[in-house]
Every structure is written in C-alpha cells, then in structure tokens.
Backbone as CSV, one residue per row, in Angstrom:
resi,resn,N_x,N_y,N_z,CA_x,CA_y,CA_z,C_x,C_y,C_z
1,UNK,10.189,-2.884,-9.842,9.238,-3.229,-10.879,8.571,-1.948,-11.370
2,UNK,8.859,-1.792,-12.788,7.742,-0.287,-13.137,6.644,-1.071,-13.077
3,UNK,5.683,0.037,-13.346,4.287,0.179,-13.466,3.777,-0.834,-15.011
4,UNK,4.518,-0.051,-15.933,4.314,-1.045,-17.351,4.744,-2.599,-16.948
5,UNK,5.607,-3.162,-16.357,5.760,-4.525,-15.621,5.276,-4.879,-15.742
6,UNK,4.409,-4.479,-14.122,3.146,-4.477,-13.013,2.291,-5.137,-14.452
7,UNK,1.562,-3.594,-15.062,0.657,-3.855,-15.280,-0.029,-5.256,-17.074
8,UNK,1.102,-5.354,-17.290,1.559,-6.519,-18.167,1.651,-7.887,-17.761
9,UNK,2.316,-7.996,-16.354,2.191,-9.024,-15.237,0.568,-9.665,-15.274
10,UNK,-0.012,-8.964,-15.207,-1.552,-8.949,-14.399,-2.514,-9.182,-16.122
11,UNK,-2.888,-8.129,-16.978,-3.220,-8.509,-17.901,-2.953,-8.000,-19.056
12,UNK,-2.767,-9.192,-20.298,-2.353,-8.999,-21.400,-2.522,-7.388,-22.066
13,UNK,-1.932,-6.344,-21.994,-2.229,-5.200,-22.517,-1.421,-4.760,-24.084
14,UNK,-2.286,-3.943,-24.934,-0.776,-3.985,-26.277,-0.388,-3.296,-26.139
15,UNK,0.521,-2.804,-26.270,1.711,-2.042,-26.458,0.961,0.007,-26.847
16,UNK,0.272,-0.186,-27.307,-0.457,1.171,-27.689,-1.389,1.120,-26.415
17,UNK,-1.796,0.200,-25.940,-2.505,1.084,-24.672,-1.982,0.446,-23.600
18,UNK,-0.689,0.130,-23.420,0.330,1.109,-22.504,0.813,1.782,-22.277
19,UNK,1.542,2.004,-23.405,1.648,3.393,-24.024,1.125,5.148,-23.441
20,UNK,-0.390,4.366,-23.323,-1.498,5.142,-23.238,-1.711,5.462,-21.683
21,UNK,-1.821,4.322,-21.229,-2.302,4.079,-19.490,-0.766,4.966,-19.120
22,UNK,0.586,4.365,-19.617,1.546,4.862,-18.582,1.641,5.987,-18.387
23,UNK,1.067,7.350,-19.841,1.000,8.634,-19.981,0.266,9.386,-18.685
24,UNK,-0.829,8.595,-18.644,-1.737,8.772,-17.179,-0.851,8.878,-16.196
25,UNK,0.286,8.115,-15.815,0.811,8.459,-14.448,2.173,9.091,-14.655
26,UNK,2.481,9.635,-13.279,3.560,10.265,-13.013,4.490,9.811,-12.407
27,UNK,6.015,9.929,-12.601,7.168,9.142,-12.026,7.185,10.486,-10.929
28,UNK,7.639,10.123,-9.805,8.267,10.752,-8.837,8.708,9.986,-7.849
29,UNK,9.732,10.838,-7.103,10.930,10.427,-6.207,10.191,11.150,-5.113
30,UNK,10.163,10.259,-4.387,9.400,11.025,-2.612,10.162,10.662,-1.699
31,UNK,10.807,11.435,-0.634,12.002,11.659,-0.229,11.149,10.987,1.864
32,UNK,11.826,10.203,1.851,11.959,9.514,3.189,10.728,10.230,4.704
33,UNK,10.100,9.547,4.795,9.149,10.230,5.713,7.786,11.579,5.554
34,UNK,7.947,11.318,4.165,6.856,12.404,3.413,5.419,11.762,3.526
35,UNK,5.117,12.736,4.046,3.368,12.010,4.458,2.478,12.531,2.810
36,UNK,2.046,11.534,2.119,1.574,11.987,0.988,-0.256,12.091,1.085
37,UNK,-1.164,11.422,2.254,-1.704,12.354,2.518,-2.431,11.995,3.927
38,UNK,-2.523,12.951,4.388,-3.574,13.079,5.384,-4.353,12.511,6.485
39,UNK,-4.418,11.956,7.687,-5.844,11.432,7.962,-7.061,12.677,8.009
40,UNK,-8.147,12.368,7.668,-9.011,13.252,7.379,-9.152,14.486,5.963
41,UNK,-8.049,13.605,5.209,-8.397,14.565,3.890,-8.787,13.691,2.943
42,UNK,-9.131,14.130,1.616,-9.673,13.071,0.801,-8.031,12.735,-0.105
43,UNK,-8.204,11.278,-0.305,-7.239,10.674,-1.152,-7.442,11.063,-2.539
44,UNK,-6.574,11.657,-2.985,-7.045,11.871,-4.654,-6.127,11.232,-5.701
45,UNK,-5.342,10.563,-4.693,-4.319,9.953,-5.737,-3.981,8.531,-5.650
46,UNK,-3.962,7.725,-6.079,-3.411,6.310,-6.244,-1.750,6.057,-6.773
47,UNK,-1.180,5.654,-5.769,0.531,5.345,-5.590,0.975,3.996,-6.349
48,UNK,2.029,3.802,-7.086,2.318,2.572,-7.813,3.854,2.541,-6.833
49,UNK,4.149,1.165,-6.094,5.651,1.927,-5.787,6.451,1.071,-6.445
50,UNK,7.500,1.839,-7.265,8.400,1.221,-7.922,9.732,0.661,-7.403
51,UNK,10.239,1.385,-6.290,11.077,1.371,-5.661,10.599,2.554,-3.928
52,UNK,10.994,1.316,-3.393,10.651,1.741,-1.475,9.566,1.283,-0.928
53,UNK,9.211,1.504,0.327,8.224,1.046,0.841,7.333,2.217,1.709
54,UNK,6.459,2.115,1.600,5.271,3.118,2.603,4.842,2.590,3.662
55,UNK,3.701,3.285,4.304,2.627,2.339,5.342,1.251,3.260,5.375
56,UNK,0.616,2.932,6.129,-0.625,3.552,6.117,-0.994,3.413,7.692
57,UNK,-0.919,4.614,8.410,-1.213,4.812,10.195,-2.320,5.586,10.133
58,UNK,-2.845,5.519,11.727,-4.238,6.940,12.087,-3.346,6.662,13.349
59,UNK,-3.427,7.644,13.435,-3.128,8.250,14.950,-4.072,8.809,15.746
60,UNK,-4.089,8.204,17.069,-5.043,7.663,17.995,-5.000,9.411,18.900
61,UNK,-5.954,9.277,19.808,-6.270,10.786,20.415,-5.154,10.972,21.437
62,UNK,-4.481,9.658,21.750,-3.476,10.056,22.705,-1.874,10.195,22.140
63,UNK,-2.222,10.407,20.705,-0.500,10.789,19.638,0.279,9.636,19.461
64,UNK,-0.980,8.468,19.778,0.008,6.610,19.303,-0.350,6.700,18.306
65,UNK,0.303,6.399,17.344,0.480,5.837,16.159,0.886,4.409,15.561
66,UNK,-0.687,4.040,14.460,-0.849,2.733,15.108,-0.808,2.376,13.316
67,UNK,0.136,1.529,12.861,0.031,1.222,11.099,-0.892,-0.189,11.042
68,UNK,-1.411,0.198,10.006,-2.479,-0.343,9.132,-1.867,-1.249,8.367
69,UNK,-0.912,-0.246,7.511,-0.463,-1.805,6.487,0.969,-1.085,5.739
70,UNK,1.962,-2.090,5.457,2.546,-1.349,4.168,2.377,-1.475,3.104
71,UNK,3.365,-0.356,2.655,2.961,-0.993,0.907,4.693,-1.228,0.124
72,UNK,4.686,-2.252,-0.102,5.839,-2.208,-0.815,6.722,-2.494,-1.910
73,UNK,7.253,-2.797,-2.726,7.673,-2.285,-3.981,6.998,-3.815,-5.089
74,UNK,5.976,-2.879,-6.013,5.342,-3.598,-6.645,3.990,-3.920,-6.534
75,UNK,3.417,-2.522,-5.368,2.191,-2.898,-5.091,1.636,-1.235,-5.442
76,UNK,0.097,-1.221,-5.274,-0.223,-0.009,-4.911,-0.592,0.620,-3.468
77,UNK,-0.080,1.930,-3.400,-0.901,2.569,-2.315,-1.642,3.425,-2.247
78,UNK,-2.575,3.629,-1.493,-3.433,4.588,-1.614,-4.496,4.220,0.018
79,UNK,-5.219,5.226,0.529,-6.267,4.991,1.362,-7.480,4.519,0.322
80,UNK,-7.442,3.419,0.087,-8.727,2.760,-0.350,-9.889,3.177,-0.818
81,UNK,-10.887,3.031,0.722,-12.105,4.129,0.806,-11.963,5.141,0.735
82,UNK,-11.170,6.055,0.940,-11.001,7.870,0.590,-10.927,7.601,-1.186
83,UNK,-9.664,6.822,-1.540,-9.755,7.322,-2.811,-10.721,6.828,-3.912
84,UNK,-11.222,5.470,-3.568,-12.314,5.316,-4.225,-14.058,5.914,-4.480
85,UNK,-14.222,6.009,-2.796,-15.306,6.888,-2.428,-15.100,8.341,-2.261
86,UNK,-14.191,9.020,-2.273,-13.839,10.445,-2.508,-13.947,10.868,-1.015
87,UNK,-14.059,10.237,0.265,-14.292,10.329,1.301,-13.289,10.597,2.407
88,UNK,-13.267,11.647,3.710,-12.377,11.374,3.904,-11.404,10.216,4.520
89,UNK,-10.037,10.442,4.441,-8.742,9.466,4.699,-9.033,8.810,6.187
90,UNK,-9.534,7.813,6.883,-8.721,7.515,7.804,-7.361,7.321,8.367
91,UNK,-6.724,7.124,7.279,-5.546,7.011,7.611,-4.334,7.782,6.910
92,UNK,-3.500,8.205,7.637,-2.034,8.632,6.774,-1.463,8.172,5.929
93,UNK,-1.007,8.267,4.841,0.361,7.124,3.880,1.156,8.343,4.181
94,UNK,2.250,7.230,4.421,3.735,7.895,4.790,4.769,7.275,4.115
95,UNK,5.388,8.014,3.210,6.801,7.205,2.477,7.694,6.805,3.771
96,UNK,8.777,5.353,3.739,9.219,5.319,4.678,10.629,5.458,4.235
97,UNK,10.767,5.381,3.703,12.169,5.144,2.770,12.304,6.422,1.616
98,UNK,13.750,6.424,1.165,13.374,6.979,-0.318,13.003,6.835,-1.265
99,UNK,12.184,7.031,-2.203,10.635,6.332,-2.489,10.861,6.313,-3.849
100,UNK,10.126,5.909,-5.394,10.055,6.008,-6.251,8.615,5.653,-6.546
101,UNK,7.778,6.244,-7.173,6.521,5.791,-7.029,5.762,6.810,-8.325
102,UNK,4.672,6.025,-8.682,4.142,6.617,-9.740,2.760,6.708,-9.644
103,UNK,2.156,8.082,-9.810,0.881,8.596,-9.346,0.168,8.744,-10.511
104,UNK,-1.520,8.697,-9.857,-2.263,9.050,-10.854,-3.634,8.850,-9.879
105,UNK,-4.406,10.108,-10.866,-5.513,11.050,-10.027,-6.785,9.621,-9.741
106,UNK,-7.723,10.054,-9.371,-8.578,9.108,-9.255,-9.291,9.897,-10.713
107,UNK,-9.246,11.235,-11.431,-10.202,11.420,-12.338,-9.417,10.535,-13.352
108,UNK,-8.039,10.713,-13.839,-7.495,9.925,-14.834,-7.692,7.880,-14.579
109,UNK,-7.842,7.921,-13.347,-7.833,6.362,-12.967,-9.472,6.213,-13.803
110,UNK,-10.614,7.025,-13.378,-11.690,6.519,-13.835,-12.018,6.917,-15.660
111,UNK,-10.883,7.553,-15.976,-10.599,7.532,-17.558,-10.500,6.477,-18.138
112,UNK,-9.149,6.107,-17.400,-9.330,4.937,-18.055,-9.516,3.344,-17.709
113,UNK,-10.406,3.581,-16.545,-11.697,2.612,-16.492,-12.630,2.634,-17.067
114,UNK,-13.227,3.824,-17.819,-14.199,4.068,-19.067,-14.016,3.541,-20.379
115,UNK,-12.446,3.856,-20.369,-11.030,3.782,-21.785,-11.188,2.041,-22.251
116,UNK,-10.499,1.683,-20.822,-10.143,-0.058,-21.307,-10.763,-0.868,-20.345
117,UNK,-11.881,-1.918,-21.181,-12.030,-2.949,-20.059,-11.145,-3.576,-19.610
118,UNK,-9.876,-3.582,-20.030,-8.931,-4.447,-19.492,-8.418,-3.616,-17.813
119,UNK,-8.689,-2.099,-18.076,-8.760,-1.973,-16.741,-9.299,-1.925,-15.866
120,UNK,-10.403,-2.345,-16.100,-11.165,-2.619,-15.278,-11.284,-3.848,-14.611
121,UNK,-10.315,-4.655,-15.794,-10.442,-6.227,-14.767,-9.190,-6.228,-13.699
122,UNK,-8.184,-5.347,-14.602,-6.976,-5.235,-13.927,-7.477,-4.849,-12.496
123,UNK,-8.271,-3.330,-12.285,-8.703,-3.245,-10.753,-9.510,-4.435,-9.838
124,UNK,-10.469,-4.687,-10.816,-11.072,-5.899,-9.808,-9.852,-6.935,-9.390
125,UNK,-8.865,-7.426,-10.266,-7.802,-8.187,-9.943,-6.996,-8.099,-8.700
126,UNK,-6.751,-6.519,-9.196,-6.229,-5.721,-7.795,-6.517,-5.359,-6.505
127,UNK,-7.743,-5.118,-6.625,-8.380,-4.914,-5.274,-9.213,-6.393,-4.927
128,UNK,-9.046,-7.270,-5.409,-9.274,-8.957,-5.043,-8.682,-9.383,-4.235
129,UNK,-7.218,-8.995,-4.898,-5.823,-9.157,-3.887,-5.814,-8.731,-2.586
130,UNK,-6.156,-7.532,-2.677,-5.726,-6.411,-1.755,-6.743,-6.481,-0.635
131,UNK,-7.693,-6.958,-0.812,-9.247,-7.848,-0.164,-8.698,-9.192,0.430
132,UNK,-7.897,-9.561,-0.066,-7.370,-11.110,0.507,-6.477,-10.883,1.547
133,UNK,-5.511,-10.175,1.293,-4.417,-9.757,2.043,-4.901,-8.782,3.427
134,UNK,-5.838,-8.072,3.504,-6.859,-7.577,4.438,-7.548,-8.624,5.403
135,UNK,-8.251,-9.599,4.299,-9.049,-10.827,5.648,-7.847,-11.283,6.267
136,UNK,-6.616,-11.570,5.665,-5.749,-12.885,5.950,-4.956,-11.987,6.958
137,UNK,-4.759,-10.948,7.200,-4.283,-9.904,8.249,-5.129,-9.843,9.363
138,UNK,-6.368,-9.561,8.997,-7.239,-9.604,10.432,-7.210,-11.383,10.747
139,UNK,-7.744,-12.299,9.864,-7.468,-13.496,10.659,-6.368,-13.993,11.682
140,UNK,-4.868,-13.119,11.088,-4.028,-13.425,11.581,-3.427,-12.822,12.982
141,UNK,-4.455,-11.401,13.207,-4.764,-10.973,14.282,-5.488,-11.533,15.082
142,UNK,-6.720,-12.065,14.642,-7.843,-13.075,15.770,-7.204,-14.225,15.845
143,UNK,-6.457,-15.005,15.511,-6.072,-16.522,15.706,-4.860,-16.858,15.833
144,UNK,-4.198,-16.133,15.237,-2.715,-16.957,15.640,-1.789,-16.196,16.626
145,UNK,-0.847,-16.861,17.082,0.025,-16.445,18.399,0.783,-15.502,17.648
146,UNK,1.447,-14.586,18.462,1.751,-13.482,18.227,3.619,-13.930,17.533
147,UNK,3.936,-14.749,17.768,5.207,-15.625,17.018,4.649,-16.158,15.472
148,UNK,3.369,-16.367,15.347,2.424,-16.779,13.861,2.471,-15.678,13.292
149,UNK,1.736,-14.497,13.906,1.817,-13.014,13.025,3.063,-12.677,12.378
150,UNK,3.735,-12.792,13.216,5.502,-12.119,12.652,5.649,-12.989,11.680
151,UNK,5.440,-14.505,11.733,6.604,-15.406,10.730,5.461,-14.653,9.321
152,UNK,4.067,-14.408,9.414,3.474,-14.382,8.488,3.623,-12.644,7.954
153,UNK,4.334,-11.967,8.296,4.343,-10.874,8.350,5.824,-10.740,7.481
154,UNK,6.320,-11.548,7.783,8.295,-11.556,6.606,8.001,-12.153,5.548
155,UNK,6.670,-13.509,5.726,6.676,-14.094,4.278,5.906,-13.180,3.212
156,UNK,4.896,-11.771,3.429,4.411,-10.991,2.898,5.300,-9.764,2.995
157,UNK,6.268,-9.582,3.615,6.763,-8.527,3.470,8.481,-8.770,4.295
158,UNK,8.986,-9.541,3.060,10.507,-10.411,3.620,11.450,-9.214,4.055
159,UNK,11.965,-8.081,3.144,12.866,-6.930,3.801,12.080,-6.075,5.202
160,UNK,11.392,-5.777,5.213,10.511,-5.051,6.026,11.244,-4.817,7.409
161,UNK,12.397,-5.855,7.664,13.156,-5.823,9.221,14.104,-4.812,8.826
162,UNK,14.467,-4.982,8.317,15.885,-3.449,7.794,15.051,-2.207,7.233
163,UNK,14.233,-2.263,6.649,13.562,-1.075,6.228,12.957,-0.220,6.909
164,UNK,12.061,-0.802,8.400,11.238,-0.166,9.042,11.225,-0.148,10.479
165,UNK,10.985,1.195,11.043,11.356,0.990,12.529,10.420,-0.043,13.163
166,UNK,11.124,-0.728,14.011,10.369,-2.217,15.335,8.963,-1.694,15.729
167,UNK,8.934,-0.394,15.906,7.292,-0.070,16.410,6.213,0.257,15.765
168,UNK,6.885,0.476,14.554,5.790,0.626,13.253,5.712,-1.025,13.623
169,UNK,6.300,-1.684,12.858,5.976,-3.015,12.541,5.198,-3.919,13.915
170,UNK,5.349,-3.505,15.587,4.622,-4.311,16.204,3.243,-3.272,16.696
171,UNK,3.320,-2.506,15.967,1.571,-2.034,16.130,0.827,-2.199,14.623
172,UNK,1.647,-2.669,13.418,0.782,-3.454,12.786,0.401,-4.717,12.765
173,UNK,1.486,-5.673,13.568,1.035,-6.651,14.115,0.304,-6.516,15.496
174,UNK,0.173,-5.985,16.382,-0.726,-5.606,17.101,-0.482,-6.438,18.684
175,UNK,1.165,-6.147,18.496,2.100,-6.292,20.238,2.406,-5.427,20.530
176,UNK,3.249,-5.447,21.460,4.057,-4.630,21.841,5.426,-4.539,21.483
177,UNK,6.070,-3.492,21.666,7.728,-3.680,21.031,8.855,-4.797,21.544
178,UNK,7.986,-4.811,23.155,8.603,-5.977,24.029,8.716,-7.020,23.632
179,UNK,7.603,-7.309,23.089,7.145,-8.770,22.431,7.507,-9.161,21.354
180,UNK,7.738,-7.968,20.490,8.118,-8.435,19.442,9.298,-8.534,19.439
181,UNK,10.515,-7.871,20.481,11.777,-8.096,20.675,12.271,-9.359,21.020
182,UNK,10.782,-10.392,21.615,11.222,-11.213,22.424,11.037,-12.494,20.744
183,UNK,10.452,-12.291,20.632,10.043,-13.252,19.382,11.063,-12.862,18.255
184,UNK,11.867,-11.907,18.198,12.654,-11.622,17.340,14.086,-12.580,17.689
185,UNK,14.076,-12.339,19.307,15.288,-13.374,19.523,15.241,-15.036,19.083
C-alpha cells in the first residue's frame, strides 16, 4: 500500500494536496535488520511502511531483547513519545525484512499539520488506532491465556510467522520460546 493509498483510505484528500503531503515524504528501501533509530536518541522521523515489516525493542541491562510491537505493511512507525515529544527513544525500530518505507521529519509532519486540517484529523485518526491497538495488547497480556495472545497476535498481524524470528514474536507476547513452541504445535 503507498502512502497516497493510506492516506486517501483514511480521509477524503484532493488530488493537489496530495500531491503536496506526498512531496513531504521520502521513498526509501531499508535493507534487512537496519536499526533506524536508537534507544535513547530522539526520534525525528515518522516511517510509512509500504512494503516489509519492522518492530520496536529496548533492550534490557542484561542484553535481552524484549519487542514492543511491529509495524507492518500499511501502518506507521515511529517511537511515538520520542517523536512526538522530541524526547528521548525508549525503544529501537529495527527493519526486519527488506523494507520499503517512506519518511518524513517531525518538522515537515508539523507543516503540514499547520497546512491541512485534514491532517490533522488524519493524525488524531491515526494515533486513535494506534491507542486501541496498545490497550487491546496490554489487555491481552493481563487476561488472556497465553494460546489467546498468539491466536490474537496472527489476526493483527497474519504473515508475521514467516517473517519474524519465534523470539522476537514470544517476548512480544510475553512467553517464552518454549511456550510458544508448544502452542504453535
């Protein structure tokens, strides 16, 4: 899905200020395991992915590495609070795959949040979502059996078994690899 799609999907935009918005971002190809940024640096960029999937880890004081979330084709990525609050990253984004993805700064993002109210509803839209998909992840950590997480974990993210290694995926569900081997059978 490009970005012009995406952002047509979501709300009615014309043709001249898409035009406009798509100029704002950048196409690039990010090549398999490229950490695009940091824990502890500030996020300055917001990710569209067009093609591939990411995740978002912090790595713990004893070198576990523990994912947060992915992101995958048709969504955005970015560390959230870093890039909204200019603060630093808790967490890493890491391309996992070979990537296609389209960037743009947080100064051009708040351009044209000045530019078009329509993007501005578009973000509230977006980060509504992205707010839902957050509670409904932690709920699904506090309450359901660890066989509930997984089934709910393919219906939000159906390729994700071929795409991503078993231990990324059971420390974002929040087992063990054992467990999740066992629930896989």
């Amino acid at each position: 899905m490009s970005i012009v799609e995406f952002l047509s999907s979501i709300v009615p935009f014309t043709q001249n200020e898409l035009n406009d918005i798509q100029g704002h971002f950048k196409k690039e190809s990010v090549p398999k395991n490229q950490i695009l940024v940091h824990q502890g640096a500030i996020c300055k960029t917001l990710y569209f992915m067009e093609q591939g999937m990411g995740r978002s880890f912090y790595t713990k004081e004893n070198g576990k590495e523990i994912t947060q979330w992915f992101f995958g084709v048709g969504k955005f990525m970015t560390s959230a609070d870093s890039f909204f609050q200019q603060t630093p990253s808790l967490y890493n984004l890491e391309v996992l795959v070979d990537s296609v993805v389209f960037s743009i700064s947080k100064e051009d993002m708040d351009q044209l949040f000045a530019k078009y109210h329509k993007m501005e509803k578009l973000g509230r839209l977006v980060t509504t979502e992205m707010l839902t998909k957050i509670v409904n992840k932690l709920n699904a950590i506090q309450f359901q059996t660890a066989k509930e997480r997984y089934d709910y974990m393919l219906a939000e993210f159906p390729d994700i078994a071929h795409q991503v290694p078993l231990g990324y995926i059971a420390s974002y569900l929040g087992m063990t690899q054992e467990t999740l081997s066992r629930i896989r059978k």
